[in-house]
Backbone bond lengths (Angstrom), bond angles and torsions (degrees), N, CA, C in turn:
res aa  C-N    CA-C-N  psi(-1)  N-CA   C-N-CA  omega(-1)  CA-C   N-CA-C  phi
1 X - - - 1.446 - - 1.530 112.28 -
2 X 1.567 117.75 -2.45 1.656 113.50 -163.40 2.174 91.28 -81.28
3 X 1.410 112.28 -10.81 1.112 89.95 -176.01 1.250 116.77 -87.17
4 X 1.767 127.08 -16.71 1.201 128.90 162.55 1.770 131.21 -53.83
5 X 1.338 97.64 -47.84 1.046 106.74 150.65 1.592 152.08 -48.29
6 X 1.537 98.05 -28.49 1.584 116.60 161.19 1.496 107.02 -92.43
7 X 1.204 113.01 -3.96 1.713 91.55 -175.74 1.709 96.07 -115.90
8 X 1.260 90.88 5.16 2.499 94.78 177.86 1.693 84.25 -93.86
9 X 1.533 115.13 -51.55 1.324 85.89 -156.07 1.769 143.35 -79.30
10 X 1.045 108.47 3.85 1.723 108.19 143.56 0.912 108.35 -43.36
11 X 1.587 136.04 -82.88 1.040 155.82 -165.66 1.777 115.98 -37.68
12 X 1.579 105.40 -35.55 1.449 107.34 178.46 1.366 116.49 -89.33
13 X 1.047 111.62 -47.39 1.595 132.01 163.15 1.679 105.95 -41.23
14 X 1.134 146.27 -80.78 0.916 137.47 141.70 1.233 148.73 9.78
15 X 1.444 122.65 -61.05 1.366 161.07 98.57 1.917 86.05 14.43
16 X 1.389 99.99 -112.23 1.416 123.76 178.23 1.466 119.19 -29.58
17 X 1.461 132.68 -64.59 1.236 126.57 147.00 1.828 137.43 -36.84
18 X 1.408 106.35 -11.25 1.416 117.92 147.90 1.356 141.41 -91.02
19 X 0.943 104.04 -29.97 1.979 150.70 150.04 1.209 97.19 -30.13
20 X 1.332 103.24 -86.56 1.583 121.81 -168.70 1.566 100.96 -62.22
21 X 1.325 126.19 -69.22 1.737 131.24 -177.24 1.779 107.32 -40.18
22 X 1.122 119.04 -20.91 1.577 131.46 176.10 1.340 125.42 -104.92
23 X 1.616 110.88 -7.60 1.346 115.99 -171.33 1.800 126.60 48.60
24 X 1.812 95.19 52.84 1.250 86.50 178.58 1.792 111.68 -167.04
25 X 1.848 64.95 70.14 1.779 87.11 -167.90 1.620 114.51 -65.43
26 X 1.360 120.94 -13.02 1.354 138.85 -162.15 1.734 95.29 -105.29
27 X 1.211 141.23 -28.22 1.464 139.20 -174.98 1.356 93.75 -88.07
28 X 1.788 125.18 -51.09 1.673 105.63 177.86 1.120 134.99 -75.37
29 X 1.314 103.32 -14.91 2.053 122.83 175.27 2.042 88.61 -71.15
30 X 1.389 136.80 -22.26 0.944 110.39 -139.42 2.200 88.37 -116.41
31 X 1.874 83.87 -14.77 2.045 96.81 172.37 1.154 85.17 -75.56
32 X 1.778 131.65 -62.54 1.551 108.65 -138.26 1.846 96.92 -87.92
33 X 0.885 136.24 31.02 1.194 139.33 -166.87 1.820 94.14 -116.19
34 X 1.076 117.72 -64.12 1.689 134.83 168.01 1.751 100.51 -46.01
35 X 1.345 127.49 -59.80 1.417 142.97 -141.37 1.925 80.01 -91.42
36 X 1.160 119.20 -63.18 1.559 117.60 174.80 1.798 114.96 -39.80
37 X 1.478 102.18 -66.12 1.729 118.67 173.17 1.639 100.79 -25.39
38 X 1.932 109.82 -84.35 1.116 116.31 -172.39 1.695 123.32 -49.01
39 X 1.209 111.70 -11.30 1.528 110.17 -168.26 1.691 98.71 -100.71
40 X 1.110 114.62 -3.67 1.587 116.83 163.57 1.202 108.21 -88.76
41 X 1.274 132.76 -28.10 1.413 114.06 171.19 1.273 134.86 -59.15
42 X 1.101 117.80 131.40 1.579 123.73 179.30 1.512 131.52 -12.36
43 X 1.660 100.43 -58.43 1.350 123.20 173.84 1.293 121.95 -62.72
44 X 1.245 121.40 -60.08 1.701 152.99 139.19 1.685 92.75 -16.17
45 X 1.369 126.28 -106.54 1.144 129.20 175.27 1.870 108.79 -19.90
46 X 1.377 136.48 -50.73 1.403 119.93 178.69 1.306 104.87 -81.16
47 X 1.227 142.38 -18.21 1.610 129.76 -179.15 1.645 95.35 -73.93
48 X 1.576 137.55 -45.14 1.096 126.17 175.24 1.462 118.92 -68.50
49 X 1.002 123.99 -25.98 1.521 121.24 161.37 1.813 120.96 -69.92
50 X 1.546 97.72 -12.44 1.457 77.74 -167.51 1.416 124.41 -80.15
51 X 1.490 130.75 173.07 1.451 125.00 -176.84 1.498 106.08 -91.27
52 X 1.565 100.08 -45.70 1.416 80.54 171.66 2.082 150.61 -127.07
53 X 1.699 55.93 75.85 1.684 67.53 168.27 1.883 108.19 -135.69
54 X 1.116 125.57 146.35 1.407 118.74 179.11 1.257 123.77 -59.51
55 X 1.373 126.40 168.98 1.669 127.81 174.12 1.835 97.53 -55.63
56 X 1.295 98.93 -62.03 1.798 113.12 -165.50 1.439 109.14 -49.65
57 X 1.415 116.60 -13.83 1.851 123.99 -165.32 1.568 90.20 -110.34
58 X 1.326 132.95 -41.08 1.444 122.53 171.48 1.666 123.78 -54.90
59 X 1.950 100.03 -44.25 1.152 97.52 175.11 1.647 125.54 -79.52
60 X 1.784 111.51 -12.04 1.461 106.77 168.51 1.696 120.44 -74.62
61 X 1.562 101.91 -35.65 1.491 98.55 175.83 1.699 120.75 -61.08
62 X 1.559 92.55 -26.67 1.888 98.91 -176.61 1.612 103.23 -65.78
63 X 1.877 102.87 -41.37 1.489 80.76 -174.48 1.606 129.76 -93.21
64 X 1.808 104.24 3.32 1.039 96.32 160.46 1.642 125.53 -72.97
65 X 0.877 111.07 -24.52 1.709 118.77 -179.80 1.210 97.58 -52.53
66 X 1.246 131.21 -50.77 1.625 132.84 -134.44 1.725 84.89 -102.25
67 X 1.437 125.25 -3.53 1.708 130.50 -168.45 1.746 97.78 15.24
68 X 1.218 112.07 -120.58 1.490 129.98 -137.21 1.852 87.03 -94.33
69 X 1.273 137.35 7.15 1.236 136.84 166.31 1.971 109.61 -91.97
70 X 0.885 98.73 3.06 1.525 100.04 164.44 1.883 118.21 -119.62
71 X 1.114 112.69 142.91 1.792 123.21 -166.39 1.730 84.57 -99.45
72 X 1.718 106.86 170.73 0.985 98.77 -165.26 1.458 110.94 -73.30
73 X 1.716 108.80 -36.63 1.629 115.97 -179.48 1.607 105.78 -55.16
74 X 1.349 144.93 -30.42 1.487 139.54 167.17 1.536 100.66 -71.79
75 X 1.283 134.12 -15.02 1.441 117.13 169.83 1.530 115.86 -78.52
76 X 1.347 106.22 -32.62 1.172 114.69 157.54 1.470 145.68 -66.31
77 X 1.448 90.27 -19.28 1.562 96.20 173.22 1.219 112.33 -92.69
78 X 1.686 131.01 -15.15 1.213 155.91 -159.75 2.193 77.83 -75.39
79 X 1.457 97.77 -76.00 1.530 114.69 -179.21 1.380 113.86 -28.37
80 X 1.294 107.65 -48.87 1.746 119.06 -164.51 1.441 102.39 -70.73
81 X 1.241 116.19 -35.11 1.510 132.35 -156.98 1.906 91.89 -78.00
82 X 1.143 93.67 -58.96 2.122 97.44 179.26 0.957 109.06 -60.81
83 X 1.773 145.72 -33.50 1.106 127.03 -157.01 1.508 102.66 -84.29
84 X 1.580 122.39 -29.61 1.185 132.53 -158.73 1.350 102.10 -105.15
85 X 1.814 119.49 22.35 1.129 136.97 -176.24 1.616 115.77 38.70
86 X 1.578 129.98 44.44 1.289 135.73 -154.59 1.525 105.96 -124.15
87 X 1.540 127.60 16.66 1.055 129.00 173.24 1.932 135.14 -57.46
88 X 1.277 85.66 -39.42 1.511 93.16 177.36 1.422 107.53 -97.82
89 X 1.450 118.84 30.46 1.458 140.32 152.70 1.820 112.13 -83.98
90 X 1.477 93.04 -22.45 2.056 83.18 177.43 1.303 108.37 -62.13
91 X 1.389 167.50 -145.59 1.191 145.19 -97.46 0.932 119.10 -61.96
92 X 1.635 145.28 10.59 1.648 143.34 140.02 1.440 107.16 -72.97
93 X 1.457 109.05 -38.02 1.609 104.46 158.27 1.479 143.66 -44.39
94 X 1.111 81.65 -48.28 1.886 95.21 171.24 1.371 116.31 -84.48
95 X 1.471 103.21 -29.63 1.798 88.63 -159.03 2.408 88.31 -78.09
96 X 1.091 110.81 -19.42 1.154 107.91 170.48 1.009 135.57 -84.79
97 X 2.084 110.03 -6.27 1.377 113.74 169.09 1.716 101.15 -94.64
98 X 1.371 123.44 -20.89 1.465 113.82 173.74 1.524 98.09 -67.23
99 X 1.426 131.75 -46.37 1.923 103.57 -168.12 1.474 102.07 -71.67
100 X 1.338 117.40 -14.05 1.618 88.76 178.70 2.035 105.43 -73.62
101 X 0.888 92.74 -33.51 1.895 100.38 -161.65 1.273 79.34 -73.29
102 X 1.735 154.90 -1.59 0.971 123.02 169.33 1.226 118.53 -104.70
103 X 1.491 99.98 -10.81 1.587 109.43 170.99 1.446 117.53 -63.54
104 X 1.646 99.80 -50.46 1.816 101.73 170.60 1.020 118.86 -53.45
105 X 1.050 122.13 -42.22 1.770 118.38 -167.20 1.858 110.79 -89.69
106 X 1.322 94.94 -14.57 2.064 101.13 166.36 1.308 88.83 64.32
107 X 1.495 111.85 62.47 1.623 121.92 146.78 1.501 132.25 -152.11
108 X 1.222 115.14 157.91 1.889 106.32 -161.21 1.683 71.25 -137.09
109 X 1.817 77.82 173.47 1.178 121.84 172.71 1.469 105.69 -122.57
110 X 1.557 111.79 119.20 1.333 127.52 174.38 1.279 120.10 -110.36
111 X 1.812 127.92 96.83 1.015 129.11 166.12 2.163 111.71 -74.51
112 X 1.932 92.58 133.36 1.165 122.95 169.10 1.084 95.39 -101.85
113 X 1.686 108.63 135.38 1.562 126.76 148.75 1.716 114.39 -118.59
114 X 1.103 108.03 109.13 1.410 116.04 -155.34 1.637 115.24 -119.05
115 X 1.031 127.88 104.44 1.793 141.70 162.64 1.841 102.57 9.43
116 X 1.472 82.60 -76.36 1.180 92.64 -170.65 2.069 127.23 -123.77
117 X 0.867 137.47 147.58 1.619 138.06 173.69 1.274 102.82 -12.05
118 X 1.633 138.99 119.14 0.715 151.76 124.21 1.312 134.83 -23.43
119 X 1.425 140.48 87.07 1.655 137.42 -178.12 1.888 101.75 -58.42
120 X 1.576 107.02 147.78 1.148 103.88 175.45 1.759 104.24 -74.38
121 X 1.204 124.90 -29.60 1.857 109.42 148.06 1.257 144.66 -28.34
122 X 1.560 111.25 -45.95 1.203 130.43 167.29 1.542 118.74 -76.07
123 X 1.577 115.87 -35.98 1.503 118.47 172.01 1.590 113.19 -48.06
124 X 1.914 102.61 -58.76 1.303 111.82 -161.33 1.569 104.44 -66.30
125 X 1.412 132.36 -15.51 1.278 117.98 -164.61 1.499 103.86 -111.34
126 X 1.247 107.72 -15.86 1.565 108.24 154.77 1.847 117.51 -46.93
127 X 1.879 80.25 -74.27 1.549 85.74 172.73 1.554 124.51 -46.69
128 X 1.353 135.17 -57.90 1.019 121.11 174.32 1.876 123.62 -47.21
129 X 1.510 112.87 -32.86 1.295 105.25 -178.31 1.994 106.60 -81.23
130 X 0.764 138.33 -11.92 1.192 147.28 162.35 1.572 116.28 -76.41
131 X 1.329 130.97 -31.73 1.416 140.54 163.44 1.442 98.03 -57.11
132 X 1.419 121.74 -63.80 1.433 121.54 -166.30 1.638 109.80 -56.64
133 X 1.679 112.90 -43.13 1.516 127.92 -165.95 0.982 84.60 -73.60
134 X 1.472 141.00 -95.09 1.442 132.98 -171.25 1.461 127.53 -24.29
135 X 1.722 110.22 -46.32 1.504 109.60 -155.14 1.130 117.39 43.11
136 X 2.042 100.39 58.92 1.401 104.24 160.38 1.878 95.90 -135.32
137 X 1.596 103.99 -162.66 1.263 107.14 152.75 1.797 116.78 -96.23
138 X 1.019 150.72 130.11 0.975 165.46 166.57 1.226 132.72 -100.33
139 X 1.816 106.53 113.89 1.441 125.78 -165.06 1.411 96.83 -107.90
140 X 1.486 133.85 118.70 1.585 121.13 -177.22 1.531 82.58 -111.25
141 X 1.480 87.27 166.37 1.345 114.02 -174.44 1.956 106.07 -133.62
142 X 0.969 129.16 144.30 1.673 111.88 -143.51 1.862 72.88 -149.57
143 X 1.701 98.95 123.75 1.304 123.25 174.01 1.332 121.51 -129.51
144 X 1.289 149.00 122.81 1.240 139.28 169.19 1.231 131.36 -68.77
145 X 1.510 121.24 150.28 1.433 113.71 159.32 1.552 103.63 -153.09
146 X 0.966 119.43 139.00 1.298 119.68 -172.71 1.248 112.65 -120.23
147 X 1.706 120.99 42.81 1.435 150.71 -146.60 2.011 88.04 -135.22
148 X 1.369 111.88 -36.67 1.322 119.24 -166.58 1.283 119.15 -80.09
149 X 1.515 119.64 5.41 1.310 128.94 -160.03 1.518 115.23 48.18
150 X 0.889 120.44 -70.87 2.072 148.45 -162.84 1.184 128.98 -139.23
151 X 1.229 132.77 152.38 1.542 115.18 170.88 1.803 109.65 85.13
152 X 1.211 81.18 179.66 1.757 76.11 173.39 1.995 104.47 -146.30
153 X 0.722 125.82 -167.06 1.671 152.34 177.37 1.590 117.10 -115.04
154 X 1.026 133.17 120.52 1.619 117.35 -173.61 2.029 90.96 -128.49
155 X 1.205 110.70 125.12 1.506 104.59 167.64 2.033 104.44 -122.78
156 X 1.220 91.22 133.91 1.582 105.13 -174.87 1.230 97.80 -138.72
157 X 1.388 114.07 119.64 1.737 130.29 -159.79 1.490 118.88 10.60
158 X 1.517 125.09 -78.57 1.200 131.85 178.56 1.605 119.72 -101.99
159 X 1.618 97.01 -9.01 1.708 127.55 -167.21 1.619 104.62 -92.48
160 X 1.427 123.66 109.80 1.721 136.38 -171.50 1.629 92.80 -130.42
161 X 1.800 102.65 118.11 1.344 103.15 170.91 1.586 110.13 -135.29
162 X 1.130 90.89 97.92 1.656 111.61 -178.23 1.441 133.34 -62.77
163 X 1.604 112.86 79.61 1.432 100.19 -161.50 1.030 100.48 -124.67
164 X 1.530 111.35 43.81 1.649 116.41 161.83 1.287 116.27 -90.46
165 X 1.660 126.99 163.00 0.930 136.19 -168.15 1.482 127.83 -71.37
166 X 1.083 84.16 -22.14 1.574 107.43 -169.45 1.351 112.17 -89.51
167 X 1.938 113.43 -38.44 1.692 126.81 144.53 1.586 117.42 -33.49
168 X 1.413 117.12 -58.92 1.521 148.36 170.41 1.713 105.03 -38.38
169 X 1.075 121.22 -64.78 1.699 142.82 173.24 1.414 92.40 -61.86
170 X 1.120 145.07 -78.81 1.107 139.70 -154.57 1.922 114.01 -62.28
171 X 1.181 87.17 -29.67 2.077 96.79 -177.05 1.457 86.13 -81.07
172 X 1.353 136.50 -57.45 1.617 128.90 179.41 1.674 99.67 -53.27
173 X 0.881 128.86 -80.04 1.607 114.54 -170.47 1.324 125.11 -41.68
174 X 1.358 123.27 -20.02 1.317 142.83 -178.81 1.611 92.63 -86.13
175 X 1.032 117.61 -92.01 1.694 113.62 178.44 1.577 117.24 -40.90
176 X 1.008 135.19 -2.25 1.739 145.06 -176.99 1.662 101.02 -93.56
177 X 1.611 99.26 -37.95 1.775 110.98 -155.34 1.914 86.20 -89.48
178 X 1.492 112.30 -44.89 1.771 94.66 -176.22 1.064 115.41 -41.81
């Protein structure tokens, strides 16, 4: 997948550096988010595969779909994207134009996987101690599993803090077995 990723990111960067130069990092997170959605669909997905239809006929049908939810610069990028045959590059697009827009704005998304129900007490003081550790803003997202015994799992982009029980058991059995 590292080559998809090198061949979206012009494309996101770009994206984002217009975004940002226009102040409207929240309207293109909200095209390539729509423009990503539709290109997973089934239908969507075979018009970009197909042979025969042109780049210029993929990118008019995309932007008619999307009608009055695309600005003119996303009609254009819709264009740029077909000619350079880079369409079924939108959701490597986006998911790489959201970490940049989250980098600017110094906020993540932190999925919890947690034992047990979360109190909205326990959310907020999570979140706040993770705002400070990060020095970001922090949006958690709170999942169950009741696979974890205790404790919970915290993943923050590249950041995994394992303070489930079952994490706990497993580092003791590991250190028991050296």
């Amino acid at each position: 997948m590292a080559e998809l990723s090198t061949l979206a990111r012009p494309y996101a960067k770009a994206a984002f550096e217009l975004a940002k130069q226009n102040s409207q990092l929240t309207q293109w997170a909200d095209t390539l988010g729509l423009l990503s959605a539709l290109s997973e669909q089934q239908n969507v997905a075979k018009l970009f595969n197909s042979p025969s239809e042109t780049p210029e006929g993929k990118a008019q049908k995309l932007v008619d779909i999307c009608a009055d939810d695309l600005s003119a610069q996303g009609k254009n990028f819709v264009h740029t994207l077909a000619e350079n045959r880079r369409l079924t590059l939108l959701p490597e697009i986006n998911a790489q134009y959201q970490m940049l827009k989250a980098e600017q704005e110094k906020s993540i998304a932190v999925d919890v996987v947690s034992a047990q129900e979360m109190s909205a007490e326990q959310q907020a003081s999570l979140t706040g101690a993770l705002t400070e550790r990060l020095q970001r803003t922090v949006t958690i997202n709170v999942s169950i599993d009741p696979a974890l015994l205790g404790g919970a799992v915290i993943r923050a982009g590249d950041t995994i803090i394992d303070g489930s029980v079952r994490g706990r058991l497993a580092k003791l059995a590991e250190a028991i077995n050296s």
